[in-house]
C-alpha positions as CSV (number, residue, x, y, z in Angstrom):
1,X,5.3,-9.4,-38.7
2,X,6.9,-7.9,-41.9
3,X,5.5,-6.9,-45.0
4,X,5.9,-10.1,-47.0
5,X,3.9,-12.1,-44.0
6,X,0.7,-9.5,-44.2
7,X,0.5,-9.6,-47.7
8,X,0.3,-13.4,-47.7
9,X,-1.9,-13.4,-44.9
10,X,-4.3,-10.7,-47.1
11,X,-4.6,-12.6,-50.4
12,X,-5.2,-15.9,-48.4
13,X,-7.9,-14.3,-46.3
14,X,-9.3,-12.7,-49.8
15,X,-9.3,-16.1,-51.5
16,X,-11.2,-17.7,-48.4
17,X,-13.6,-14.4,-48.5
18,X,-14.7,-15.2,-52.4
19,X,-12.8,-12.1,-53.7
20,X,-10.4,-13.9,-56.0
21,X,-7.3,-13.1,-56.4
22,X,-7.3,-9.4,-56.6
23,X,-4.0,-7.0,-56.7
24,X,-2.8,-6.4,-53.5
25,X,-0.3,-4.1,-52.1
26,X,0.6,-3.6,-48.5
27,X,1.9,-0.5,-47.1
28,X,3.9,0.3,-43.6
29,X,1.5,2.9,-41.9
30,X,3.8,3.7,-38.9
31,X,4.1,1.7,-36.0
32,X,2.4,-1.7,-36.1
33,X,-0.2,-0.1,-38.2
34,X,-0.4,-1.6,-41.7
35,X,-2.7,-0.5,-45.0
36,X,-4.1,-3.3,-46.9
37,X,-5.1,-1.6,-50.9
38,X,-7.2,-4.3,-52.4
39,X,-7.5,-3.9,-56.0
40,X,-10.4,-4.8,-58.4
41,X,-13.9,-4.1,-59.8
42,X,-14.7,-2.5,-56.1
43,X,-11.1,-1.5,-54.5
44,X,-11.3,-0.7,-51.0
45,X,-7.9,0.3,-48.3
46,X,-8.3,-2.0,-45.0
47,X,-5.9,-0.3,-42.3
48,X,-5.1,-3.4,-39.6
49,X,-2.6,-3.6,-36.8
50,X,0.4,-6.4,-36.6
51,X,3.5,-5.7,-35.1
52,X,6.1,-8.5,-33.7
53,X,4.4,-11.3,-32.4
54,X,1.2,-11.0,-33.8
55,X,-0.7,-14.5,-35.2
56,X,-1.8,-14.7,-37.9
57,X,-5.2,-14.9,-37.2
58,X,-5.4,-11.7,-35.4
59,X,-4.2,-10.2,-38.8
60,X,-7.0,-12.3,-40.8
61,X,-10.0,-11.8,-38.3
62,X,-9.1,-7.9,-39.2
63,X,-9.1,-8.7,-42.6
64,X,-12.5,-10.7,-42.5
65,X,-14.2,-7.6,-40.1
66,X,-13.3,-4.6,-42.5
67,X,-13.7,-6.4,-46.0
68,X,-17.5,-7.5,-44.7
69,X,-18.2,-4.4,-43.6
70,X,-17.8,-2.5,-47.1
């Protein structure tokens, strides 16, 4: 998983969660450790794990549990 494949994930996973299409940037954390800065009227940082292998859906079910959760 790169950092072109968890920023595509994010903004689809946004889109599906009624957000829009807010700015996104994706940052390496270290490791397999990611941070997710969603832009916007209410900006929030999501921090998810996704290293080589990972599906997909892992990476959005993290995205759908933290963004909820705010």
């Amino acid at each position: 998983m790169d950092i072109h494949d968890v920023e595509r994930i994010a903004k689809h996973a946004l889109r599906e969660l009624g957000a829009g299409d807010p700015p996104v940037t994706v940052t390496a954390a270290g490791g397999d450790r990611w941070h997710i800065d969603v832009g916007g009227t209410e900006p929030i940082t999501l921090t998810i794990r996704a290293g080589a292998g990972t599906a997909a859906n892992y990476v959005r079910e993290q995205i759908f549990t933290q963004f909820s959760q705010r």
